[in-house]
C-alpha positions in Angstrom: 0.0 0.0 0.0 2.5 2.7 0.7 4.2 1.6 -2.4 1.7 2.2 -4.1 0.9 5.9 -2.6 4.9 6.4 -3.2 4.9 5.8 -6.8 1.6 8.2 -6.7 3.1 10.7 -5.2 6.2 10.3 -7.4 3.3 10.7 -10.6 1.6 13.9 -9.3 5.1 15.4 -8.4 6.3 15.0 -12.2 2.9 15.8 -13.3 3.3 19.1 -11.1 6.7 19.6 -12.7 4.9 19.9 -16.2 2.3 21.8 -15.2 4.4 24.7 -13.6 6.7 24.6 -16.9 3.8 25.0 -18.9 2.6 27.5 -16.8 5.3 29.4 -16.9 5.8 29.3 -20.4 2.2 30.9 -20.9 3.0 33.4 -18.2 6.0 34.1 -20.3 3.9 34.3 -23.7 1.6 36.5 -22.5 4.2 38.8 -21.4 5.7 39.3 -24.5 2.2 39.8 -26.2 1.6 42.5 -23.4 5.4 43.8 -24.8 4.3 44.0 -28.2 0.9 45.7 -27.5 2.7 48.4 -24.6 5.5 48.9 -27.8 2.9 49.5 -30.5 1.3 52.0 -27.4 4.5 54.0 -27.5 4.8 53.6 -31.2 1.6 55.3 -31.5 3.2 57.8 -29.0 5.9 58.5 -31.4 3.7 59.6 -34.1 1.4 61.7 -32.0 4.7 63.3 -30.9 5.7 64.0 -34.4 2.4 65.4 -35.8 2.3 67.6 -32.9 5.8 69.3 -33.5 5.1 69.4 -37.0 1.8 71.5 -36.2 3.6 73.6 -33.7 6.6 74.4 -36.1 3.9 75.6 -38.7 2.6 78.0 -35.8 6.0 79.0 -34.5 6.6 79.9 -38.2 3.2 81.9 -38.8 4.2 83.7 -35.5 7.7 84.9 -36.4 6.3 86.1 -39.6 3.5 87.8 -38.1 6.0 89.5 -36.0 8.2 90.3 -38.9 5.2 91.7 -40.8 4.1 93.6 -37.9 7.7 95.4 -37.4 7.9 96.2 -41.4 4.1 97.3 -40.8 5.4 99.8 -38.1 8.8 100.8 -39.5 6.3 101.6 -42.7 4.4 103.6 -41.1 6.7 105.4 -39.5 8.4 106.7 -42.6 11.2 105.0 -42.1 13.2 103.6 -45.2 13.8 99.2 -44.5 17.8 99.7 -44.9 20.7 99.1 -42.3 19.4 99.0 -39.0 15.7 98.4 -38.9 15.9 95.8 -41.9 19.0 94.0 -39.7 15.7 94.5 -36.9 13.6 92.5 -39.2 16.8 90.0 -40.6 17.2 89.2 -36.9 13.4 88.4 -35.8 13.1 85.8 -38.9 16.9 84.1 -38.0 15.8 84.1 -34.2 12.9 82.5 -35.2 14.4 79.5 -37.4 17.0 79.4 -34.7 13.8 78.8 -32.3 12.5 76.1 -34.2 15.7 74.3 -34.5 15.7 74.2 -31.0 12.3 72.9 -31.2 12.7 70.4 -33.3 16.2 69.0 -31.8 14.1 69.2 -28.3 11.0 67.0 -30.2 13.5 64.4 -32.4 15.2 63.7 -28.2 12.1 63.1 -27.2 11.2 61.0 -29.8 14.5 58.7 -29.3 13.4 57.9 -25.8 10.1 56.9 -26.8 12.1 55.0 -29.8 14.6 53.5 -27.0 11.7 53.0 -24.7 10.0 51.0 -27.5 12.7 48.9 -28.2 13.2 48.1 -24.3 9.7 47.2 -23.7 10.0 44.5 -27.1 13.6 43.3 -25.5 12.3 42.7 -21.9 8.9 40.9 -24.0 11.1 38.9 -26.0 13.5 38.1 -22.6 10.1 36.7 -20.9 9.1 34.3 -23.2 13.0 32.6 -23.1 12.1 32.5 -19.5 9.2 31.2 -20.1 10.8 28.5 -22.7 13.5 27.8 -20.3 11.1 27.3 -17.1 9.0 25.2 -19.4 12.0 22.9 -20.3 12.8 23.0 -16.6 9.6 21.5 -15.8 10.1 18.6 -18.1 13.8 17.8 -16.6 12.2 17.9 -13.1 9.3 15.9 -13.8 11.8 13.2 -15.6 14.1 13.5 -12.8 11.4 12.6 -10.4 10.0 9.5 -12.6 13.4 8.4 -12.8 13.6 8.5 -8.6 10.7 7.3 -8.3 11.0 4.8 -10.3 14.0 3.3 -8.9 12.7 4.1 -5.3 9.7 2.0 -6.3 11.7 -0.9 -8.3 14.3 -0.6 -5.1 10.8 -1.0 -2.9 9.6 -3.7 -4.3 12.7 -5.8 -4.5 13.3 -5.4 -0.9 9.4 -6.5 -0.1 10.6 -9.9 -3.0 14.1 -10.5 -0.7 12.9 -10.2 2.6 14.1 -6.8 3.5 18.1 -8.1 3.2 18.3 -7.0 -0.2 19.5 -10.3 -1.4 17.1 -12.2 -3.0 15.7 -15.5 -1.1 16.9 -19.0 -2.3 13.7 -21.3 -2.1 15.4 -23.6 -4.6 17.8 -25.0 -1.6 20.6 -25.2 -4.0 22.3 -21.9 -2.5 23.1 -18.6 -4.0 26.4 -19.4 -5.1 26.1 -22.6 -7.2 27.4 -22.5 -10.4 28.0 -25.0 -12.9 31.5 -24.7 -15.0 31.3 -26.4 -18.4 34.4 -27.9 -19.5 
């Protein structure tokens, strides 16, 4: 009977083994399909990011113009002639301006690398579960053999004793002895 609840136990161990590898190989799956789906989030991200800079470029342009209009507007109106120093005024405003949106644009293409970087992380650390997952899977199997293979022998071991009488020898009913042997000439 306890035999019997040994090589059981033995069974649902390496059936346990499997389970948890399987387990963790779904576990692992899912993570990397969570990966994919956060990186196609951030992806998204990226192109919000970029239509928004390219709207705010067009109205950081529109503005400096505006301005530049507005100072030849008032230099006009003022009778004075656009030469030297107010058209160096005007020169200034729409190279300030570019400068401003070069700033812009370097500040919105880092921005954009981090999300790109971040994106890549989040696919790496997706793809690094799902080996994990593999791996644990694998594991599960080699455990689950492992403890066949113990059990097994525990078991064979088990019931060989129970056939020899507990010495581990095996019993001689024949009356001949353990040791006879019969040499051929």
């Amino acid at each position: 009977m306890s035999s019997s609840l040994f090589l059981i136990g033995g069974l649902l161990s390496a059936f346990g083994s499997i389970q948890e590898g399987q387990i963790a190989r779904d576990i692992g799956k899912l993570s990397k399909d969570i990966a994919e789906a956060e990186a196609q989030v951030v992806g998204a991200q990226k192109k919000v990011l970029k239509a928004q800079r390219d709207v705010e470029r067009d109205l950081q342009r529109r503005k400096v113009n505006d301005f530049a209009f507005m100072q030849n507007a008032i230099f006009a109106k003022a009778g004075v002639e656009l030469s030297g120093s107010p058209l160096d005024t005007i020169e200034e405003t729409f190279e300030l301006g570019e400068l401003d949106i070069i700033l812009s644009d370097i500040d919105a293409k880092l921005a954009e690398l981090e999300l790109e970087q971040r994106q890549r992380q989040i696919i790496f650390e997706g793809e690094q579960a799902e080996i994990r997952g593999r791996f644990l899977k694998a594991r599960g199997f080699t455990r689950a053999g492992s403890t066949l293979l113990t059990t097994g022998a525990k078991f064979g071991l088990g019931q060989n004793l129970l056939r020899t009488g507990g010495a581990g020898l095996p019993i001689d009913t024949s009356g001949k002895g353990l040791l006879t042997t019969t040499i051929q000439p």
